[in-house]
VEXKOLKE-617562 format. One record per residue: residue in one letter; x, y, z of N, C-alpha, C in turn; residue number from 1. Coordinates in steps of 0.2 Angstrom, whole numbers, plus 5000, padded with zeros to 4 digits. Layout:
REM residues N
NODE   res   n_east   n_north   n_up   ca_east   ca_north   ca_up   c_east   c_north   c_up     n
NODE     A        X         Y      Z         X          Y       Z        X         Y      Z   NUM
...
***
This chain:
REM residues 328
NODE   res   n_east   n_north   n_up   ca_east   ca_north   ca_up   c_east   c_north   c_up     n
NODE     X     5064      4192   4885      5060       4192    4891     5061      4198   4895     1
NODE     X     5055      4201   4898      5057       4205    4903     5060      4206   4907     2
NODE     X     5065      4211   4908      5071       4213    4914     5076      4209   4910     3
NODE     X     5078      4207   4905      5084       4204    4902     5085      4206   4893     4
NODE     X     5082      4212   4894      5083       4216    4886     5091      4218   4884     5
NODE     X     5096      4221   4889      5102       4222    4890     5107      4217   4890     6
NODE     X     5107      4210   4886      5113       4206    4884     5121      4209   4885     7
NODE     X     5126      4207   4890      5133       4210    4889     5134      4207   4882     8
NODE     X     5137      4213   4879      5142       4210    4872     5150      4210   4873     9
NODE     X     5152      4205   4869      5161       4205    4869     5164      4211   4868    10
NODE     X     5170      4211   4868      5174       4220    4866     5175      4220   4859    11
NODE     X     5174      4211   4857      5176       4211    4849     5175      4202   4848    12
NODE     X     5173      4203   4842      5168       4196    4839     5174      4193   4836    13
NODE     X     5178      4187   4839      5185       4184    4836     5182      4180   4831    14
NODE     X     5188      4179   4826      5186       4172    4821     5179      4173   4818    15
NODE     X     5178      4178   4815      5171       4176    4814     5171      4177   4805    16
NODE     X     5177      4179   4802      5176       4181    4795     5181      4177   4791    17
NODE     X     5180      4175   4786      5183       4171    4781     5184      4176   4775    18
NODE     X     5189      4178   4774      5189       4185    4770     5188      4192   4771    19
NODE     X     5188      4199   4765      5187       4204    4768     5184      4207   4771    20
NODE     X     5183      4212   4777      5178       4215    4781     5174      4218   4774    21
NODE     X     5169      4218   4777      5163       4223    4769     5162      4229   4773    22
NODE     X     5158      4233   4769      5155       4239    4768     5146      4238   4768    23
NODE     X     5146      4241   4772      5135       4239    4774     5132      4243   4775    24
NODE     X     5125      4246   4773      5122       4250    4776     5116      4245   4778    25
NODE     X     5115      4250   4785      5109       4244    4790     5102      4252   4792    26
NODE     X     5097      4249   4788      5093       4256    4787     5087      4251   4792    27
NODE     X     5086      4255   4797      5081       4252    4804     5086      4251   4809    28
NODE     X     5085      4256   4814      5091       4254    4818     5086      4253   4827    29
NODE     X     5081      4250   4826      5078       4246    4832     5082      4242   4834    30
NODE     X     5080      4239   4840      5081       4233    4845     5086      4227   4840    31
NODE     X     5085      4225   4835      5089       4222    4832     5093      4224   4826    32
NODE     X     5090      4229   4825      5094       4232    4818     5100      4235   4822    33
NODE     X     5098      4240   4826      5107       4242    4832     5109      4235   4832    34
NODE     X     5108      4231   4834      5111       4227    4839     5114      4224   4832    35
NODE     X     5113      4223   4828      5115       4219    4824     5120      4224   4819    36
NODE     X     5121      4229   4819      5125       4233    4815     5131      4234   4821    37
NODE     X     5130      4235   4826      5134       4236    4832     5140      4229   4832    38
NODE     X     5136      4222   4831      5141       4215    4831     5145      4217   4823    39
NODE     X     5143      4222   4820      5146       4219    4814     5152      4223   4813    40
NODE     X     5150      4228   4817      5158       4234    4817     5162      4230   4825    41
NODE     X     5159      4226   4827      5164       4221    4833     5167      4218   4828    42
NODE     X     5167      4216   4822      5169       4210    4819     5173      4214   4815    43
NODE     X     5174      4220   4814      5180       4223    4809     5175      4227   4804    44
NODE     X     5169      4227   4802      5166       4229    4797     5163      4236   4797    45
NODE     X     5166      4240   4792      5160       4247    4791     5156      4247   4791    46
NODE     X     5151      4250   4795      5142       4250    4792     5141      4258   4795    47
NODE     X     5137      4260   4790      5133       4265    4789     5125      4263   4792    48
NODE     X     5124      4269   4797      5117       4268    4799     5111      4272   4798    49
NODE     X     5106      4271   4796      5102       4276    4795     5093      4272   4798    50
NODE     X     5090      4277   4802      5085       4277    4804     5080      4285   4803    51
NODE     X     5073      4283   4803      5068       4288    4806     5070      4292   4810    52
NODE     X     5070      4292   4814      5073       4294    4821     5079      4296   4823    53
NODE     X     5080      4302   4823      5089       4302    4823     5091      4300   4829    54
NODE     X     5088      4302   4834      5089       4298    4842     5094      4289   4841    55
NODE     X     5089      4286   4836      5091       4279    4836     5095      4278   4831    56
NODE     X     5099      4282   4826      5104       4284    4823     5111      4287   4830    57
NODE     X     5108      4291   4832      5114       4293    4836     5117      4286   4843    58
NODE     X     5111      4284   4842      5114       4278    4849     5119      4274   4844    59
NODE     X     5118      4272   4841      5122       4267    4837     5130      4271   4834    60
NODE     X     5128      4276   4832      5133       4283    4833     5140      4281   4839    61
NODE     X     5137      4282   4845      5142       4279    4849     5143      4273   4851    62
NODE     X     5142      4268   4845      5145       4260    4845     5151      4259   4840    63
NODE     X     5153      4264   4837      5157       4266    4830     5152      4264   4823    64
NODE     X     5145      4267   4822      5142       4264    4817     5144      4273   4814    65
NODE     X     5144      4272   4809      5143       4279    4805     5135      4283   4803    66
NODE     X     5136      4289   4806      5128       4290    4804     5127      4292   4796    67
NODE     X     5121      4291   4794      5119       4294    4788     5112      4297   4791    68
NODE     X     5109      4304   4786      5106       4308    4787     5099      4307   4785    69
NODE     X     5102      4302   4779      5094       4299    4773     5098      4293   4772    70
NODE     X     5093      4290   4766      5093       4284    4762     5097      4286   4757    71
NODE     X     5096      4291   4754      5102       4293    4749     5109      4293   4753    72
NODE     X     5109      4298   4758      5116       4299    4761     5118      4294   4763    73
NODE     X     5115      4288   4765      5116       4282    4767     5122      4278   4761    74
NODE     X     5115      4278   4756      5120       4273    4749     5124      4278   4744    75
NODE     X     5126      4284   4744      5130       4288    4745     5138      4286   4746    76
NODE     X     5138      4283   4754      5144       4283    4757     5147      4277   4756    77
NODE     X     5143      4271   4750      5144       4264    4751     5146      4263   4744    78
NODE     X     5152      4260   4745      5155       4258    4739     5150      4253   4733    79
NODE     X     5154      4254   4729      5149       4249    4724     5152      4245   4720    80
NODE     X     5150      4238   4723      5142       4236    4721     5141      4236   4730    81
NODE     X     5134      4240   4731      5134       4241    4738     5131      4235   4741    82
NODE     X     5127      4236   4747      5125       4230    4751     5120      4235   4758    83
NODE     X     5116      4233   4754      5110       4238    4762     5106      4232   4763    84
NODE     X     5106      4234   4771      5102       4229    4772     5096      4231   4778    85
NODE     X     5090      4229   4774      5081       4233    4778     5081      4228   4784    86
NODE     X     5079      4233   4790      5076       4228    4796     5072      4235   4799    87
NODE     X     5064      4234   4793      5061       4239    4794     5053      4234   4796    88
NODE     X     5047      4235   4798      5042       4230    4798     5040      4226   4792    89
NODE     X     5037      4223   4792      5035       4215    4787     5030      4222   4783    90
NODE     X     5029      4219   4775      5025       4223    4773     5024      4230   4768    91
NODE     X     5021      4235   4769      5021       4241    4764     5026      4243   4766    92
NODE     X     5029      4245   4772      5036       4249    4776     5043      4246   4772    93
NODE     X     5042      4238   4771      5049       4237    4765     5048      4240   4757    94
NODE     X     5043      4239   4758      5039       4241    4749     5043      4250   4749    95
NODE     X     5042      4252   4752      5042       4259    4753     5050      4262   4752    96
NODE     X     5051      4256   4761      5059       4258    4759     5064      4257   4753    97
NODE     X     5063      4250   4750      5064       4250    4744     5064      4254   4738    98
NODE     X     5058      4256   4737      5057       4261    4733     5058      4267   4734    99
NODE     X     5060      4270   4741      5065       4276    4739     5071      4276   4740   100
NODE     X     5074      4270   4740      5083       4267    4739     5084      4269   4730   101
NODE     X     5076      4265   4728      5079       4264    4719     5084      4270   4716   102
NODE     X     5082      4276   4717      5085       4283    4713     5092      4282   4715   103
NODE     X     5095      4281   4722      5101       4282    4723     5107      4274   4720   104
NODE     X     5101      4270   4720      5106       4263    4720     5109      4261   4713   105
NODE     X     5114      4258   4712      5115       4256    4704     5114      4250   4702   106
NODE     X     5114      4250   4696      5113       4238    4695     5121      4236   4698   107
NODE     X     5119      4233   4701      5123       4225    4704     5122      4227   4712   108
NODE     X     5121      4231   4715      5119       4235    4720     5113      4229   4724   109
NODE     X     5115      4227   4730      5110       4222    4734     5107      4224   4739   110
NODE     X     5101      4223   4739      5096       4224    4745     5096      4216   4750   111
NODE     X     5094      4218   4758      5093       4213    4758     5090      4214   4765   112
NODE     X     5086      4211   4764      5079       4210    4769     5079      4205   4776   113
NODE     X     5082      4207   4781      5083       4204    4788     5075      4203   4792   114
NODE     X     5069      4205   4789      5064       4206    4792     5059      4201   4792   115
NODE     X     5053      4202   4795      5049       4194    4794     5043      4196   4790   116
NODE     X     5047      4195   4784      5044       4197    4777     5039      4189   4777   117
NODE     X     5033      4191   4773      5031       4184    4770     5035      4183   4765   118
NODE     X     5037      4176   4765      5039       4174    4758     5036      4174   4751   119
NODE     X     5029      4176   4751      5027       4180    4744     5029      4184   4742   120
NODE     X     5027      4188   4748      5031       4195    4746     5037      4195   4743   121
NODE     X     5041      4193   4748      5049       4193    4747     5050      4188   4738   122
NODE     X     5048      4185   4735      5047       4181    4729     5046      4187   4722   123
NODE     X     5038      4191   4725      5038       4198    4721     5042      4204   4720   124
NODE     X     5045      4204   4727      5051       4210    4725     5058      4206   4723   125
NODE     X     5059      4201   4723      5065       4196    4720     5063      4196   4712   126
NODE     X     5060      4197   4710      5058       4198    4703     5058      4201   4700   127
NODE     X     5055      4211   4703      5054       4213    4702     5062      4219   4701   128
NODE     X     5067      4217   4708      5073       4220    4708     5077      4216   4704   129
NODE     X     5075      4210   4703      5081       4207    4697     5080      4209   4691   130
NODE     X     5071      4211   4688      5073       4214    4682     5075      4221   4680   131
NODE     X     5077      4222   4686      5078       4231    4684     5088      4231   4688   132
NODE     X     5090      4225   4687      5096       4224    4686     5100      4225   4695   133
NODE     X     5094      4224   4701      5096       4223    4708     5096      4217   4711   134
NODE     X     5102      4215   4717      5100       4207    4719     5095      4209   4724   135
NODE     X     5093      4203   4725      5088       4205    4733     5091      4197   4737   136
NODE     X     5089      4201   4744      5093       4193    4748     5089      4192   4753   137
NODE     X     5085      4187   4753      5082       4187    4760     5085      4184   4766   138
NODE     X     5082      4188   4773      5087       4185    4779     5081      4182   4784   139
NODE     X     5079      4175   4785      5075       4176    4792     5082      4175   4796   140
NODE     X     5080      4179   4800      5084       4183    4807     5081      4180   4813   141
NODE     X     5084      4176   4819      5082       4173    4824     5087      4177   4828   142
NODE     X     5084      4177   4834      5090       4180    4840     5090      4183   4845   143
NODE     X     5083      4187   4843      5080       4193    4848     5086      4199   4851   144
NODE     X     5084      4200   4858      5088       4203    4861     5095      4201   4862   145
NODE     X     5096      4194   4862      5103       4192    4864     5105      4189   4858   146
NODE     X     5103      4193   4852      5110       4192    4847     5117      4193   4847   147
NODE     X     5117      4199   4849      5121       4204    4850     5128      4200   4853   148
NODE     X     5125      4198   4860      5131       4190    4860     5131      4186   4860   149
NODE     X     5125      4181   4857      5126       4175    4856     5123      4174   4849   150
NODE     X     5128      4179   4846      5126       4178    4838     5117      4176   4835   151
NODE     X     5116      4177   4829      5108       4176    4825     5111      4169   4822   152
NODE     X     5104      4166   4822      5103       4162    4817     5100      4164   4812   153
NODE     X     5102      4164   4805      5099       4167    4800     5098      4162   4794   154
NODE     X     5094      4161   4791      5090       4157    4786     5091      4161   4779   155
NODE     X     5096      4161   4776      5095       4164    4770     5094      4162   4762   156
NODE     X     5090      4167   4759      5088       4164    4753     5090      4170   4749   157
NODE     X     5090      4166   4741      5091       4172    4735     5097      4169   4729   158
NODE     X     5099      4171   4726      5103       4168    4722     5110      4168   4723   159
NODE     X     5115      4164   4725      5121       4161    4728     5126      4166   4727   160
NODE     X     5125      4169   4722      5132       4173    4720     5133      4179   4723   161
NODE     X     5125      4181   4723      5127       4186    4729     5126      4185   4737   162
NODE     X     5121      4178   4737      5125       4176    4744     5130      4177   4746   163
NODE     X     5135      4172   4743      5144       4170    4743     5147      4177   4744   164
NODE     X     5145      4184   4742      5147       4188    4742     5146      4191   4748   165
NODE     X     5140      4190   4752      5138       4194    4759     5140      4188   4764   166
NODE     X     5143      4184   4761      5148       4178    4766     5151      4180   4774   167
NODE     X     5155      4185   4770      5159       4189    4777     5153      4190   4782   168
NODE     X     5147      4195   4780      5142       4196    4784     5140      4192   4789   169
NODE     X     5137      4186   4786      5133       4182    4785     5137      4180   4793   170
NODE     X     5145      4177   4793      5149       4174    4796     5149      4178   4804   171
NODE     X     5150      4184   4802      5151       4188    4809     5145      4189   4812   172
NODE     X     5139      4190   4810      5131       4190    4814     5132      4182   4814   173
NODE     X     5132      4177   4814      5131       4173    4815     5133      4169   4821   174
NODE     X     5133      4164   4826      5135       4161    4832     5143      4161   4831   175
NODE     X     5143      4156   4827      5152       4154    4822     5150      4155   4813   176
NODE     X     5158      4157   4813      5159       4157    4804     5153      4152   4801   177
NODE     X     5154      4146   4802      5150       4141    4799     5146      4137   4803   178
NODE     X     5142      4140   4807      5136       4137    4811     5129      4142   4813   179
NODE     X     5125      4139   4814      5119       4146    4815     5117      4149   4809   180
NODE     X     5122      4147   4802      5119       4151    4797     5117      4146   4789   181
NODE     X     5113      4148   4785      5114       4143    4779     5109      4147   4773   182
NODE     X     5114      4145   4769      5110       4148    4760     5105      4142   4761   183
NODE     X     5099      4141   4762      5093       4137    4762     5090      4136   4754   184
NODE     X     5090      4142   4751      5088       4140    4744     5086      4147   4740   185
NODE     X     5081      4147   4737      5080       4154    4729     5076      4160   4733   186
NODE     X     5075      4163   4732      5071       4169    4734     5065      4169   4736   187
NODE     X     5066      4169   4743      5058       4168    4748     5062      4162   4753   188
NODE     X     5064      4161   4750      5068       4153    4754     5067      4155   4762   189
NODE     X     5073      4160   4764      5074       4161    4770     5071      4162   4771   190
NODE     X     5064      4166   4771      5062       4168    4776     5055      4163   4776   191
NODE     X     5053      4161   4772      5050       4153    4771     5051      4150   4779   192
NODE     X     5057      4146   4777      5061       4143    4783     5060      4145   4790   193
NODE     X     5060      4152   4789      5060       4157    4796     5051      4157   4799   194
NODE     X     5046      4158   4794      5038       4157    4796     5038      4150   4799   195
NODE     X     5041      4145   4796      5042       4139    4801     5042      4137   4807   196
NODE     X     5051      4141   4807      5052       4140    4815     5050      4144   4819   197
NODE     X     5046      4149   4816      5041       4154    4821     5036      4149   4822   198
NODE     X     5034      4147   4819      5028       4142    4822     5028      4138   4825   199
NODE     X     5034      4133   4823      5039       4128    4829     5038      4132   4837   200
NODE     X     5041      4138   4836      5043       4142    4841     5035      4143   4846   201
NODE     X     5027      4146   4844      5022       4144    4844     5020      4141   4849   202
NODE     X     5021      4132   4845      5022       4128    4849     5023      4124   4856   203
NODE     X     5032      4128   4854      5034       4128    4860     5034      4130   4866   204
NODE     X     5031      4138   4864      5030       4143    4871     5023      4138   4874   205
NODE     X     5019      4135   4869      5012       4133    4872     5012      4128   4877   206
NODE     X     5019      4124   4876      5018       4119    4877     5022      4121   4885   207
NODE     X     5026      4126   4885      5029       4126    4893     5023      4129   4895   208
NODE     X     5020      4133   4893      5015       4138    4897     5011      4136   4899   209
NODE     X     5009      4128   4896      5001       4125    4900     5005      4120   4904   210
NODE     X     5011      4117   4904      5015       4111    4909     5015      4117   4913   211
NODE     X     5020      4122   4913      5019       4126    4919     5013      4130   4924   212
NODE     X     5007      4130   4919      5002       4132    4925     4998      4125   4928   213
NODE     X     4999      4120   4925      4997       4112    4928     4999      4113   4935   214
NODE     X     5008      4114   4933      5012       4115    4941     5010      4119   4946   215
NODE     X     5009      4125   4942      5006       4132    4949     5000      4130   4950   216
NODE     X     4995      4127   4947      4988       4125    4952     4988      4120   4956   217
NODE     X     4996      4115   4956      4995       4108    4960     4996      4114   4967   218
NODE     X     4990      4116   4969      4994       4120    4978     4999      4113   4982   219
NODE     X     4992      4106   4982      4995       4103    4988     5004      4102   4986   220
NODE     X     5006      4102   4982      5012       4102    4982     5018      4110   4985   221
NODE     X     5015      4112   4984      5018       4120    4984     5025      4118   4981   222
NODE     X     5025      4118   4975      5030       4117    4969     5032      4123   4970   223
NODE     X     5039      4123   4969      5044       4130    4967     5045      4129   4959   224
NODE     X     5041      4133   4957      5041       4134    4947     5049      4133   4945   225
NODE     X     5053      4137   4948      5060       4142    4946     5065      4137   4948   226
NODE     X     5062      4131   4952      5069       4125    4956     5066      4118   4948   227
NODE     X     5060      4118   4948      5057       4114    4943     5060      4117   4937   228
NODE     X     5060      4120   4935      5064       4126    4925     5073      4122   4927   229
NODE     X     5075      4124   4933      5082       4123    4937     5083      4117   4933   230
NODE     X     5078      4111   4937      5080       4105    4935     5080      4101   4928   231
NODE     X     5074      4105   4924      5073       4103    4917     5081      4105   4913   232
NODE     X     5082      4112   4915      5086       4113    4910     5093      4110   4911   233
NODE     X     5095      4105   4915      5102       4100    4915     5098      4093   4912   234
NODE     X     5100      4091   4906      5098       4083    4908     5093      4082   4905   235
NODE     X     5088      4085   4904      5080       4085    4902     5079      4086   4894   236
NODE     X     5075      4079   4891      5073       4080    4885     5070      4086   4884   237
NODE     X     5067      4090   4888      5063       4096    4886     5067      4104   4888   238
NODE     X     5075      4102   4888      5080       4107    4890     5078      4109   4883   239
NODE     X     5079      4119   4883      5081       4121    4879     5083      4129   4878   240
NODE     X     5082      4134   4875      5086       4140    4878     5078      4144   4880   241
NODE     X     5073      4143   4874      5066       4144    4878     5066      4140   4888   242
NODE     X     5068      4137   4888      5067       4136    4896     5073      4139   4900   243
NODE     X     5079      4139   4898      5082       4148    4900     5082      4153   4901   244
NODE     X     5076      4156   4896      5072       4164    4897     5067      4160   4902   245
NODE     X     5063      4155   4902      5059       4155    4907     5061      4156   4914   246
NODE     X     5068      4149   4916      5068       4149    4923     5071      4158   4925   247
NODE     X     5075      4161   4919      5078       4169    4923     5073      4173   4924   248
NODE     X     5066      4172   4918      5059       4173    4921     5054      4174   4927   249
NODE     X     5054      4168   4929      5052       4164    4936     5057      4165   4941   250
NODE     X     5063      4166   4941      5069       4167    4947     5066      4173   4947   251
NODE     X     5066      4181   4943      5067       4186    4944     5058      4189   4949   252
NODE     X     5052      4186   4944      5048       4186    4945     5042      4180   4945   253
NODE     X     5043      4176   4951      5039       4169    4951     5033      4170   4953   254
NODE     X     5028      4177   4953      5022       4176    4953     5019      4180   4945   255
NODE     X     5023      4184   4941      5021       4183    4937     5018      4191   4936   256
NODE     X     5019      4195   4942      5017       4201    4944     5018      4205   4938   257
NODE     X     5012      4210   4936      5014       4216    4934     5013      4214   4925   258
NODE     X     5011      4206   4923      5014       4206    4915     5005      4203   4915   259
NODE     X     5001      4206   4909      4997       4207    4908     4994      4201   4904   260
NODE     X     4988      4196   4903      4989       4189    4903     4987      4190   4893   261
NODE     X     4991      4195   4888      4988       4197    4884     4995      4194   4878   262
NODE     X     4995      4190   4873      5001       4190    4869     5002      4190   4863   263
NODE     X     5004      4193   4859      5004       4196    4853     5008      4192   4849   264
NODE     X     5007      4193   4843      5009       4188    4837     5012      4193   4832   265
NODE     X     5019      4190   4827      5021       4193    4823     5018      4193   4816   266
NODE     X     5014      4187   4816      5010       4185    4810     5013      4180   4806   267
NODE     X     5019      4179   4808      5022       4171    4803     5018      4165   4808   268
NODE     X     5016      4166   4812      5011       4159    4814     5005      4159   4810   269
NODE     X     5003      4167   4808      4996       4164    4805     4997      4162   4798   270
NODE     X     5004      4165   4795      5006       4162    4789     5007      4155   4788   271
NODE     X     5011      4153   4794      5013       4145    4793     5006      4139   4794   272
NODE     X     5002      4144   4797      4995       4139    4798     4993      4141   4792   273
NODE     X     4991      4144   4784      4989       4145    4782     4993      4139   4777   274
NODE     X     4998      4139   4776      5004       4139    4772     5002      4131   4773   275
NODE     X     5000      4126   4779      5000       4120    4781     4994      4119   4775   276
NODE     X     4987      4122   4778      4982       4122    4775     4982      4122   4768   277
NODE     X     4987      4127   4764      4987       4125    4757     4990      4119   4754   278
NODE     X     4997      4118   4761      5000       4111    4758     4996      4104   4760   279
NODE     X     4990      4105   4762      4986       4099    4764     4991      4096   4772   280
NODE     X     4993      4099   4776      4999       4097    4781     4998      4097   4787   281
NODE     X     4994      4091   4790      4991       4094    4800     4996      4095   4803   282
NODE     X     4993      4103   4804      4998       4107    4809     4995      4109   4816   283
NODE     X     4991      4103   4819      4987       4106    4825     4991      4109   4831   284
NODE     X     4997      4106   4833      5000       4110    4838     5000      4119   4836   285
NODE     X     5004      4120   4831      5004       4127    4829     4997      4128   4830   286
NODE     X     4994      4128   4826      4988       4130    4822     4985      4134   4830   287
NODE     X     4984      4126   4836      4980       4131    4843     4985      4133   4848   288
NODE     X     4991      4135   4847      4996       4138    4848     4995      4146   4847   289
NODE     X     4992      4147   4841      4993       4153    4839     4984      4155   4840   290
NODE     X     4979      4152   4838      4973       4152    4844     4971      4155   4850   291
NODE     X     4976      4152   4853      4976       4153    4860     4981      4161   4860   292
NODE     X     4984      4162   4857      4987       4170    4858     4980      4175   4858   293
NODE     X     4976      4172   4851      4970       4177    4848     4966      4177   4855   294
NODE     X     4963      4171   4858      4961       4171    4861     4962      4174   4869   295
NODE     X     4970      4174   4870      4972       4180    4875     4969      4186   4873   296
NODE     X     4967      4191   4868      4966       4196    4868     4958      4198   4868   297
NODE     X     4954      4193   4870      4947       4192    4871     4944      4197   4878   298
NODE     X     4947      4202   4880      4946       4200    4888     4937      4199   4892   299
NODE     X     4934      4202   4885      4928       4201    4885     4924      4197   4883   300
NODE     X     4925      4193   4882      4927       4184    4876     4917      4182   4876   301
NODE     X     4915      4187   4869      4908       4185    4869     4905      4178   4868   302
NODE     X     4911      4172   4865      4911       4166    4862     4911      4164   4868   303
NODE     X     4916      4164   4875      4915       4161    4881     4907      4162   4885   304
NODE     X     4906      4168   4882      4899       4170    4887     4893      4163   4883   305
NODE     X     4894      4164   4879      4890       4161    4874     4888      4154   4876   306
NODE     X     4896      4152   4877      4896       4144    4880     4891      4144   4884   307
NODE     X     4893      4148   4891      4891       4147    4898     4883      4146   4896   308
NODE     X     4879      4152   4893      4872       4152    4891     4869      4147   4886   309
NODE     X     4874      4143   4883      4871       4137    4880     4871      4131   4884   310
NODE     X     4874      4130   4889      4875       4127    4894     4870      4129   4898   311
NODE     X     4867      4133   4900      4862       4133    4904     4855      4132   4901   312
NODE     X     4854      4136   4894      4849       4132    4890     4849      4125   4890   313
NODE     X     4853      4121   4888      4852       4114    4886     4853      4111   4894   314
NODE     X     4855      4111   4898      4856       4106    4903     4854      4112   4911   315
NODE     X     4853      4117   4911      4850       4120    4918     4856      4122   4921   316
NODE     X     4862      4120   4919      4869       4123    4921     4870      4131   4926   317
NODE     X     4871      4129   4932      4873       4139    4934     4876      4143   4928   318
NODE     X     4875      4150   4929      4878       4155    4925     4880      4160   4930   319
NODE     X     4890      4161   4930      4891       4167    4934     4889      4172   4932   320
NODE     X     4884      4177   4936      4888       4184    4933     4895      4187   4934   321
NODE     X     4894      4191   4928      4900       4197    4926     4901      4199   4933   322
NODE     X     4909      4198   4935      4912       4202    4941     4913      4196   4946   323
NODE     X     4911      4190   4944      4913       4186    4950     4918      4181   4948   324
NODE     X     4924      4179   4953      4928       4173    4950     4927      4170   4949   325
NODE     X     4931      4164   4944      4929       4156    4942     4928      4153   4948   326
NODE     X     4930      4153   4953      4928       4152    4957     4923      4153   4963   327
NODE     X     4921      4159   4961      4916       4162    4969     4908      4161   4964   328
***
């Protein structure tokens, strides 16, 4: 949420590895990839960082992340059988990174993908690096900006052996050793799982979003939004940690000022709504959940103008003009 991107992190992540600390290169070093290579040297482990950007290579530089210069420099410094792990965007950008790891990397050497890959994709290069003698691991990654301290949930798939071997990992990004995290099943699994609860997740924003503008248009009440979030989150079937970023939201900013009514999508909502449709699966909550995101980016919404004017054709209905409010 806005104004709460700087999560405090602990001095050092206790109890969180069952076995030895590993060796890791973390190639993307954005909002979560820092954050996430940053817990894992709390936790006792070496990680090697490499980014585009040297700026965002050197911030993680004074977290004790070691820098690399390139992809090769990177797998270079990493013992073998290595372990890199991409958190680079969904799509060509993994394709890309991948294929310029191949020249430096050896067989038994594991990629593994923390990003919000589709699980097709992730299926293709699962076959394509197992036959050329690489594991591949997919990671759906939950957590956002307060991973960092309140550990990720991660959803993992790919083949067990080399799960079991990214264990240690898996234990210290996670909430606890053995909570927040689970081998789910074969290649694409994780991240499967992960397009899921993006669209659970959907859901759920939609559902506080329109309960809470019900509340702000009851004027006669003059309801305090931020005392109402207060009392949901003790006690309330509809507590949850989504209602935690809300009420910090509405405490810091209860009119909403300055944030633009427009909301973007990662694109596992549209995959999960596709994904229902192929499984024959009524998904309507998701489905106008992510609808409604599309149609926040309308501001010119020729389908809404359309209505007003078929409504004036068929029944004589008024038509505002452009530039007057809903109400004037």
């Amino acid at each position: 949420m806005r104004g709460h991107q700087a999560a405090p992190a602990p001095d050092k992540i206790e109890d969180k590895i069952e076995g030895d600390n590993m060796d890791l290169g973390m190639i993307g070093l954005g909002r979560m990839g820092a954050n996430m290579a940053e817990r894992l040297v709390r936790g006792g482990h070496r990680v090697w960082g490499y980014d585009p950007d040297p700026a965002a290579t050197q911030r993680v530089a004074e977290n004790g992340v070691a820098k690399a210069d390139s992809l090769a420099d990177l797998v270079r410094q990493l013992p073998h059988p290595r372990a890199v792990w991409v958190m680079v965007p969904s799509g060509a950008p993994v394709d890309q990174t991948i294929e310029a790891l191949m020249p430096a990397l050896e067989n038994g050497d594991t990629i593994i993908d923390g990003g919000n890959s589709n699980y097709k994709d992730t299926q293709r290069r699962a076959a394509s690096l197992n036959a050329r003698g690489f594991e591949f691991v997919d990671v759906g990654t939950s957590g956002g900006v307060w991973g960092l301290r309140e550990g990720y949930s991660m959803m993992v798939g790919g083949n067990k052996t080399a799960v079991d071997r990214l264990r240690p990992i898996f234990q210290t990004l996670a909430p606890g050793p053995n909570q927040g995290w689970g081998h789910v099943g074969g290649s694409g699994a994780g991240h499967f799982v992960k397009m899921i609860h993006n669209g659970i997740e959907y859901g759920m924003m939609q559902a506080y979003a329109e309960g809470f503008s019900i509340l702000e248009h009851k004027k006669e009440f003059e309801l305090d939004l931020f005392q109402v979030a207060q009392i949901w989150r003790t006690g309330s079937v509809v507590r949850s940690w989504l209602l935690d970023l809300l009420a910090a939201e509405l405490k810091e900013n209860p009119e909403l000022g300055g944030i633009a009514p427009y909301v973007e999508d990662s694109g596992e909502g549209r995959w999960a709504v596709a994904e229902a449709i192929d499984l024959d699966v009524a998904a309507p909550v998701i489905t106008l959940s992510l609808l409604e995101r599309l149609s926040s980016r309308d501001a010119d919404s020729f389908s809404r103008k359309l209505l007003a004017a078929l409504r004036h054709q068929f029944g004589g209905h008024a038509v505002k003009a452009e530039g007057t409010s809903a109400k004037g």
